[in-house]
Every structure is written in C-alpha cells, then in structure tokens.
C-alpha positions in Angstrom: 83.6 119.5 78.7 83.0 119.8 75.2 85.0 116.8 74.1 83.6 114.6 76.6 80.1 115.3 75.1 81.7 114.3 71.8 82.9 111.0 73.6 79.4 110.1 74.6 78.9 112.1 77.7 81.1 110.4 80.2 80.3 112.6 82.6 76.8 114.0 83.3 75.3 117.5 83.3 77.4 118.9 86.5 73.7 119.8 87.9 73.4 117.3 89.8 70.4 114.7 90.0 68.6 113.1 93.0 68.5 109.9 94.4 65.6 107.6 95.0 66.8 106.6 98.3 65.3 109.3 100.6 68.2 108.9 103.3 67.8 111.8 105.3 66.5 115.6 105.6 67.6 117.8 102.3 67.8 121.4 102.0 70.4 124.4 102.7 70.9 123.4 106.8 70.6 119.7 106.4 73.2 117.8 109.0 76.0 115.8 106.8 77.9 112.9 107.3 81.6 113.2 106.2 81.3 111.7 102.5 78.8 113.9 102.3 80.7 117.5 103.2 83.4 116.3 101.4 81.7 115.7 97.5 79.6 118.6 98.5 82.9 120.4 98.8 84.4 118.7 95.5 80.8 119.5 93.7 81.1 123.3 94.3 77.2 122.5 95.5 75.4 120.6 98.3 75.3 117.0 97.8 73.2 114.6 99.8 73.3 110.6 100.0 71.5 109.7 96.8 72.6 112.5 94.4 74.8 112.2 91.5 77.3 114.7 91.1 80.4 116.0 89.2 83.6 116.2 91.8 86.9 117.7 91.0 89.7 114.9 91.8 92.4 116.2 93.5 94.8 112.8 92.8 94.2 110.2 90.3 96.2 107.5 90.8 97.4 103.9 88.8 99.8 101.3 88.8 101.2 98.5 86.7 98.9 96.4 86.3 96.2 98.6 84.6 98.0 101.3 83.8 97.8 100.1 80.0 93.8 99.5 80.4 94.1 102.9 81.4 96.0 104.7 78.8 94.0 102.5 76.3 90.8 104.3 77.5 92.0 107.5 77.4 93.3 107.4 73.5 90.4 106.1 72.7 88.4 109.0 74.3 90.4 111.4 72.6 92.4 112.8 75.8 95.7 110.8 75.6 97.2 113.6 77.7 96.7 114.0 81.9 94.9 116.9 82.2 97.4 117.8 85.2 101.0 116.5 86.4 100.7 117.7 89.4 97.5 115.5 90.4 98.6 112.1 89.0 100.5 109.2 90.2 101.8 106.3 88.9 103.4 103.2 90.2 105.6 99.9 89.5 104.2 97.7 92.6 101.9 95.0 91.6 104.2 93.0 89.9 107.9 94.7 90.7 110.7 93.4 89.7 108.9 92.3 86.3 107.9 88.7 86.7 108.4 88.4 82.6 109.1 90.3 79.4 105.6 91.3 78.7 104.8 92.6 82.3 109.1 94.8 81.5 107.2 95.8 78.1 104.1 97.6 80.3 105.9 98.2 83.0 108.5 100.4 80.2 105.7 102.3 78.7 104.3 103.3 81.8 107.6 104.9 82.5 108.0 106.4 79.3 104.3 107.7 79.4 105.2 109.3 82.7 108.1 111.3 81.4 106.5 112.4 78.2 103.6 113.4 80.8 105.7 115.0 82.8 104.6 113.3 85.8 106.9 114.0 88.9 104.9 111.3 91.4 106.3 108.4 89.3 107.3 106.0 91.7 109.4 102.7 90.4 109.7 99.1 91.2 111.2 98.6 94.9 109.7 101.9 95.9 106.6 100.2 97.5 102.9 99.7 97.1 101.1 102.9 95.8 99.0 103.4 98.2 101.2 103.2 101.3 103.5 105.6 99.5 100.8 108.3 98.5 100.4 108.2 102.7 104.2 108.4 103.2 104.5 111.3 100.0 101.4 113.1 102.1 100.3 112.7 98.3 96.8 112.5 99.9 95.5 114.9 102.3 92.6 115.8 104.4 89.3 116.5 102.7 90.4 115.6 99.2 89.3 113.2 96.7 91.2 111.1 95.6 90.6 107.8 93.1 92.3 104.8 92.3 92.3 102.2 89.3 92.8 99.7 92.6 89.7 98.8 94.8 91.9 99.4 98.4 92.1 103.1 97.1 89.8 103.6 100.4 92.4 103.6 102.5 93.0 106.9 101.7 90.0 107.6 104.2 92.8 107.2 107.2 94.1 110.7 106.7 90.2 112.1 106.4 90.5 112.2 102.3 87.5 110.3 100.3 89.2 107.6 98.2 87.6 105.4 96.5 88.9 102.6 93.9 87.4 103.0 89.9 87.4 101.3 87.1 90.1 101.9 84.2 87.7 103.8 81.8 87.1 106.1 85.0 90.2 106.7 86.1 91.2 107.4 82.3 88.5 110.4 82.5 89.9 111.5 85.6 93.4 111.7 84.9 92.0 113.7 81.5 89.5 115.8 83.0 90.5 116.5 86.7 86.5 115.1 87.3 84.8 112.1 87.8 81.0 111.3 88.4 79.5 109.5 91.2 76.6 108.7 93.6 76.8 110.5 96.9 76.8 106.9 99.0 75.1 107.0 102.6 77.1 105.8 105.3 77.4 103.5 108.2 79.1 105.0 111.5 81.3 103.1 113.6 82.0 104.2 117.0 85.6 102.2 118.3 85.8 102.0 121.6 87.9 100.8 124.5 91.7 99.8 123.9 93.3 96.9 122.4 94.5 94.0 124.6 98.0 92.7 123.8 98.7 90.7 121.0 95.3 91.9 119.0 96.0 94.6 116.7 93.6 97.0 114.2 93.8 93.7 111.5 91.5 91.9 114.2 88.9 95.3 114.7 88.7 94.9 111.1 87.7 91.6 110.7 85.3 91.7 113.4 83.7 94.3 111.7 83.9 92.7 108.3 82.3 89.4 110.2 79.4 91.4 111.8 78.3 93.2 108.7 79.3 90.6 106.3 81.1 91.1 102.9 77.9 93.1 100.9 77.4 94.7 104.7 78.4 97.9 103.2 78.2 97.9 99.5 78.8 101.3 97.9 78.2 103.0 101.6 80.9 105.1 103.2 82.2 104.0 106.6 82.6 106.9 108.8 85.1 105.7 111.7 84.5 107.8 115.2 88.2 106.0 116.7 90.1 106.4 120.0 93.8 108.7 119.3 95.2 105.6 120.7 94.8 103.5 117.2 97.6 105.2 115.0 97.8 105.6 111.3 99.1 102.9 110.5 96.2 101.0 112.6 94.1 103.4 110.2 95.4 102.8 107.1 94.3 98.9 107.6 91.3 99.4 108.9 90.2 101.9 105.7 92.0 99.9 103.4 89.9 97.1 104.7 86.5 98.3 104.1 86.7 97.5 100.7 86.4 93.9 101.7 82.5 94.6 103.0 81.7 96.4 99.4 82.1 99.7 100.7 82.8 103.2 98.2 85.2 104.3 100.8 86.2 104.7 104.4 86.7 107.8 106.2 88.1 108.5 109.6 87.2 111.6 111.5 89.9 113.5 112.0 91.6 114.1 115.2 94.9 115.0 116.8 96.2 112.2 114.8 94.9 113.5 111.8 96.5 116.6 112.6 100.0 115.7 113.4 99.9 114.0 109.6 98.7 117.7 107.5 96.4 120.3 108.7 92.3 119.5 109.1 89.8 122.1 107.2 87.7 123.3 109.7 84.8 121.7 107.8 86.5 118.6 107.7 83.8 116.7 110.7 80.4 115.4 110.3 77.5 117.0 112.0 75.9 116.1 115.3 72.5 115.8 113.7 74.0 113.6 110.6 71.8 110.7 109.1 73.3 107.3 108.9 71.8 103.8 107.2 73.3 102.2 110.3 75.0 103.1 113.4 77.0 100.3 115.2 79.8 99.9 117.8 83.5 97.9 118.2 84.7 97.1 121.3 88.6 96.8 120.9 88.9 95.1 124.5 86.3 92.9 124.3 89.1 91.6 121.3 90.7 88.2 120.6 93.3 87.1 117.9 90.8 86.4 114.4 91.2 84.8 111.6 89.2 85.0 108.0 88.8 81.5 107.0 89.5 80.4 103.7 87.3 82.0 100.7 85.5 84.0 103.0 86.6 87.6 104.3 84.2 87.5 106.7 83.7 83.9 108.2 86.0 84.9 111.2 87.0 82.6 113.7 88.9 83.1 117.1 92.5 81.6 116.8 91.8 79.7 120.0 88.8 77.9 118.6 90.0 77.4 115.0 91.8 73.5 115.6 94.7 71.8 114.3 95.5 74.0 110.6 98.9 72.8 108.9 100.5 75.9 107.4 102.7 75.7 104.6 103.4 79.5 104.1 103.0 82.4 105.7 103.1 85.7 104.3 103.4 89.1 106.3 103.1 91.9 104.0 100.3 94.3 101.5 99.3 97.1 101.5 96.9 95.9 105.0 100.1 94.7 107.3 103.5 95.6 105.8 104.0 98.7 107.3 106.6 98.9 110.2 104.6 98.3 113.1 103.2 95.6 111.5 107.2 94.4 111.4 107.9 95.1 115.1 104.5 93.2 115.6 106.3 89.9 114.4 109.8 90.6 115.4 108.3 90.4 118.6 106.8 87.1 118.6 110.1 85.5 116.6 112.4 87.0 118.4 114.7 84.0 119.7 112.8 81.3 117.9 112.9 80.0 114.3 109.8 79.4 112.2 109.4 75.6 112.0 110.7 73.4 109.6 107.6 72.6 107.1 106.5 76.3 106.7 108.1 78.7 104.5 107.3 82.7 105.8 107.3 85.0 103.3 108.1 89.0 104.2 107.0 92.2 102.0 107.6 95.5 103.5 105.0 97.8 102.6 107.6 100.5 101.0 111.3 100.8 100.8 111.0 103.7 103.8 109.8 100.7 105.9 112.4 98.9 104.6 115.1 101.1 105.3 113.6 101.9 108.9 113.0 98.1 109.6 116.8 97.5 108.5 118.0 100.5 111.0 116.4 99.2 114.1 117.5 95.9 113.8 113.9 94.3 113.1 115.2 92.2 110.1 117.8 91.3 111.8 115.3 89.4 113.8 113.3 88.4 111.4 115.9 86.6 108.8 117.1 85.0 112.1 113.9 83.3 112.5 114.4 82.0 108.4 112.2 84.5 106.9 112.4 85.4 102.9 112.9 89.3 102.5 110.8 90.4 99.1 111.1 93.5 97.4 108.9 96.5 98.9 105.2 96.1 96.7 102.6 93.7 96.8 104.6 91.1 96.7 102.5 87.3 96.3 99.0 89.1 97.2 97.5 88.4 94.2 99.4 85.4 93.2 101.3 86.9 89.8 105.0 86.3 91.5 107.3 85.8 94.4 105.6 82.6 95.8 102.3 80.9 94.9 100.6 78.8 96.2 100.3 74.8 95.1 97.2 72.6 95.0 96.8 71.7 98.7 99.1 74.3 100.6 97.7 76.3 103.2 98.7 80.2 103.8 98.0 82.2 106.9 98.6 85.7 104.9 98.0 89.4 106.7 96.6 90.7 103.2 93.0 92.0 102.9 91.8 89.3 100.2 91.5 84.9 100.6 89.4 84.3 97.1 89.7 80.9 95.9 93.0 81.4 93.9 93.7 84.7 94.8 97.3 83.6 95.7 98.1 80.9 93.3 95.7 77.6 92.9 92.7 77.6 93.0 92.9 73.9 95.7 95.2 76.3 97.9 94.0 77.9 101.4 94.4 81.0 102.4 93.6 82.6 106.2 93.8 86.4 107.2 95.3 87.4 109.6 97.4 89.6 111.7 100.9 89.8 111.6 101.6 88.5 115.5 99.4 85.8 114.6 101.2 84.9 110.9 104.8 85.0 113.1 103.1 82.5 115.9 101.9 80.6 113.2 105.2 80.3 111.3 107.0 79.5 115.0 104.2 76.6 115.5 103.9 75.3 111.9 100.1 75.6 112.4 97.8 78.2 113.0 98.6 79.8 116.2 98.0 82.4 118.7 100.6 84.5 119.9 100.2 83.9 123.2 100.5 80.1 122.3 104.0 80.4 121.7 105.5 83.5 123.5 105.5 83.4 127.5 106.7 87.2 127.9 103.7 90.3 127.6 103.0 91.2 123.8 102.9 94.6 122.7 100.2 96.6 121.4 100.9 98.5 118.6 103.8 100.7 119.3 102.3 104.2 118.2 105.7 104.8 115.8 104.9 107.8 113.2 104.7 105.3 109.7 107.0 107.5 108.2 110.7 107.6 108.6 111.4 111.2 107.9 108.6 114.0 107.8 
C-alpha cells in the first residue's frame, strides 16, 4: 500500500466511503442484492449500492490488444511485476494469427512477459477468445471478482462471479496489487420466464432486453438475472456478456443447479428476499420472435419478419456472444442440405479451439463447409474489424457479435445487423436477412442443453 500512496493514491483509503445515492436501507441486517454480497465479501466489510470500496481481485485478466497499455501503466507506477501468477491471465485472441509485424512484436512481448512472470494461464493464438476460455479453464468461479482490460469481462456473471471490464491503468493496479477500487453499483433484476420457442435462442432474450431498456438502460448498474435451469451456460454466457451493451458494470446470474454442476456455490452466494433494486422488470422467452439489432444501434431491435428486403453480403457467426458450440449446432441445423447463396460470403469463428475440436468430432463442420462456409482460427476473429474480413463501403453484415458501431467491422459506409446464429445461417441460405423458419420446413431446435465444455 505504501508504494501506491507514493504513485498518487491509486487506490483509496480501504475505509470505505458513502454514496449520495440513498438506494436502499443500510446497517448490519440490511437485505443485499448479489453485487452487493459479493464486494461486501471482497471488501472484508459491508458494502451497499453507493459505497466505494477496496476489493481483493481474485483474476485479473488481459489480452493482445492492451496488454502493452497495460504493462506500460504498471512500469510507470513502479510495480512492473504481477503481484500473483496464480491470479493472472493473459491471451493472444483479438488479433490471432498476427495480422502484421507490429501486432507479432506485441503479441512476442506479451509472451515473453508471461514467462518471465511466471504466468501458467497464458493462453496463445488459436486457443480461443479469453473470456470463453477463462469459463472452459473454470478460471472464474462462483462469488469471485474478477476484471478484465475488455468491456464483455461481464460475462463472467454466468457462473455467479462479479466481472466487470476496466481500463488499462486499472487493470495494471490489479495485476500489481491483487485490489482494485470501485463503486458498489445498484442493480436492476430481471426475472426470465417461460421457455424459448424454436428457432429463438438467449441472443434474442438479450436483445429484447437491450431494446426495452435501451443502450444507457443500465449504465454502471449490475444486472441480476433470476433465469429458468432450462437456459444453459452457454445461453448465460451471452446473455451476461451482453449487458455490457446497455452500460452495465456487470451481470450476474443467480446461481442454480446449473451453477452448480459448473463449481460449487458459497452458501452466501444468493441475494436476499428483502433486496432493493433501481428497477425490477420481467422477459418472457415465449412470448419470443427471431430479433435483429439494426445497424449502429444495439438496441433498435426489429422482428426478422417485419424487417423487409436487406441484401447481405457477409455473414459472420462467431465472438465471444455466439461462437460457442451450441451456437454451431444452431446453424448446422438451418444449413444442413443447403448452400449459402451465391452473393454472400459467411464467415465462421469458433469461440475456442475446444469448440473447435468438439464441432470437428460431431460432424458439425462438416455441415457447415458443405454449405461454403470460411473456417477462421478460434478468437475474435473480424469483430472488431482488425483482420480476417472487413467490411467495404456499402456491404451489409448480419454478424452474431455483441457490437454494430459505425465501423466497428471495417468501413465506416458498411452495415452491420446482430443477430443470432439460426438467423445469420437463414440469412446466408436466402442471401438476405432471413428467418429461420423462412427457409427450413422441418421443426428447429432450441438450444440443445450440451455442457460448453468438451472435457470436465
């Protein structure tokens, strides 16, 4: 603590000071809310929406795109060393294979920092996108903390952990100290209800959600899912991810019997009855239909059915919001016995090299490179727009990632739709955006169920 109080006092006193906010009843028996057990927990002291406080971090986590910001910060601070192996991971995903020799020179000092560190979770290009393989790694585990220097760190929340995304000087102070500061958020509860009906998936329930509350719905507010055991973890995992999208610090699920087949649940690890919420709302998964995000706008959703006659050029199945087996089966499904039309190129990312491996094993791309898909290498693939296919002035994407900014995938005249991956296979069979019903006669699956990792 001492050398961060010669460094300006990154952190503050670990007394923790009160919000302005007045969420809720305070005191020794006040009911919590999830967040708030869990940075009570991490504080060593009771923490209520509003508060600031000091939290032990139980995995700090970057990748290749900032992990030189981050190292930067931390030699400049003074603490060039991780303050433990043990609870740091690193990752060659964003931009994997190198797309150039400066992103091989970063990319090469991240792995040589790692190895001086002595870092064991080092996880290298084709391995997969960090934060589906802190899931598969159980690198992340009920009631933890865990931060990212990447805002979809939230979907951490699908396991009942509090992840949150940071900033490179922040994440630089974590991986030194082991703490990090922050504000207690309040939170929004979301009941989910009812089941999915075929063809709609947890990529839909999430952009409903994000179209109800809108894109600041949530900003810096934890969203506390109550959901059915029928929406698995990879269903989860996307809809956590996800809430960074409506400006949320994190997204938390409540943990259940899914929860508990993935690592064992504290037995403090569940809001209280009595727990205080900014808002309270409910998602209907059956009263459901196919979505779409339109272009620049994560949450101007649309019904597929009502959306007209949309050209696609490309269509992308991947991220770290769809690339995850199910998400596979989802299209194999919908492509099985057809072949994507002529003027649209479709793109596909697996999520890891475990999905990968387990997608190759089953025979789902076999299907899917029979329908004249492109197999990239496990990562993010062309989220962002630094490699493996962006997009021209003009061309219009139907992508299953979490983000349609203008020129988030390439120029800045391009189009880009959300969506799920049954709707970016019908779309690649129709050459426009489609339903899945609009192009497959037989009964669409839900999702499957299947554990997202190949081997426990």
């Amino acid at each position: 603590m001492a050398q961060l109080e010669r460094e300006g006092a990154l952190l503050p006193s670990p007394a923790h000071g009160r919000g302005t906010g007045g969420e809720g009843p305070r005191g020794e028996g006040a009911p919590q809310t999830l967040a708030e057990k869990i940075l009570s927990r991490a504080a060593g002291e009771r923490a209520m929406a509003g508060d600031l406080v000091v939290v032990d971090v139980d995995m700090a986590m970057s990748h290749d795109s900032l992990a030189q910001s981050v190292f930067r910060a931390m030699t400049e601070m003074g603490m060039p060393n991780v303050h433990d192996p043990d609870r740091v991971a690193f990752f060659v995903d964003h931009v994997a294979p190198a797309s150039s020799v400066q992103v091989a020179e970063a990319q090469a000092m991240l792995r040589r920092y790692a190895h001086e560190q002595g870092v064991a979770n080092f996880f290298d290009a084709g391995t997969g996108i960090c934060h589906q393989v802190m899931i598969e790694r159980r690198l992340v585990t009920p009631g933890t903390v865990a931060v990212g220097a990447d805002s979809h760190s939230t979907l951490y929340g699908c396991v009942g952990a509090f992840g949150t995304g940071m900033g490179s000087t922040d994440v630089a102070v974590a991986m030194s100290t082991g703490r990090t500061w922050l504000r207690v958020p309040a939170t929004i509860r979301v009941d989910v209800v009812g089941e999915l009906p075929p063809g709609v998936s947890a990529k839909d329930a999430t952009l409903q959600l994000a179209g109800r509350l809108g894109a600041a719905g949530a900003r810096y507010m934890a969203v506390e899912y109550s959901l059915p055991a029928t929406l698995d973890l990879p269903s989860r995992m996307t809809l956590c991810g996800m809430t960074t999208e409506i400006g949320a610090k994190a997204g938390i699920v409540i943990p259940d019997r899914v929860t508990e087949a993935y690592a064992p649940v504290p037995d403090w690890l569940y809001p209280d009855p009595d727990a205080v919420y900014a808002q309270r709302l409910t998602l209907d998964l059956s009263s459901l239909e196919p979505l779409v995000a339109e272009p620049g706008h994560v949450d101007r959703i649309t019904p597929v059915s009502e959306v007209g006659d949309v050209p696609v050029d490309m269509v992308f199945i991947g991220t770290c919001t769809n690339g995850r087996l199910d998400d596979l089966h989802a299209a194999a499904e919908v492509l099985r016995g057809r072949h994507i039309h002529p003027r649209t190129r479709m793109m596909v990312v697996p999520a890891s090299h475990e999905t990968l491996a387990a997608a190759a094993a089953d025979g789902t791309l076999g299907v899917l490179l029979a329908a004249g898909a492109t197999l990239g290498t496990p990562g993010c693939g062309p989220c962002m727009g630094r490699h493996m296919g962006a997009l021209a002035a003009g061309e219009v994407c139907l992508s299953t990632g979490n983000r349609n900014f203008t020129g988030r995938m390439g120029s800045a005249q391009a189009s880009i739709y959300l969506g799920s991956p049954a709707v970016a296979a019908a779309t690649a069979v129709a050459g426009r955006l489609a339903a899945p019903a609009a192009v497959a006669s037989y009964q669409l699956p839900v999702a499957s169920g299947e554990p997202i990792m190949a081997h426990n």
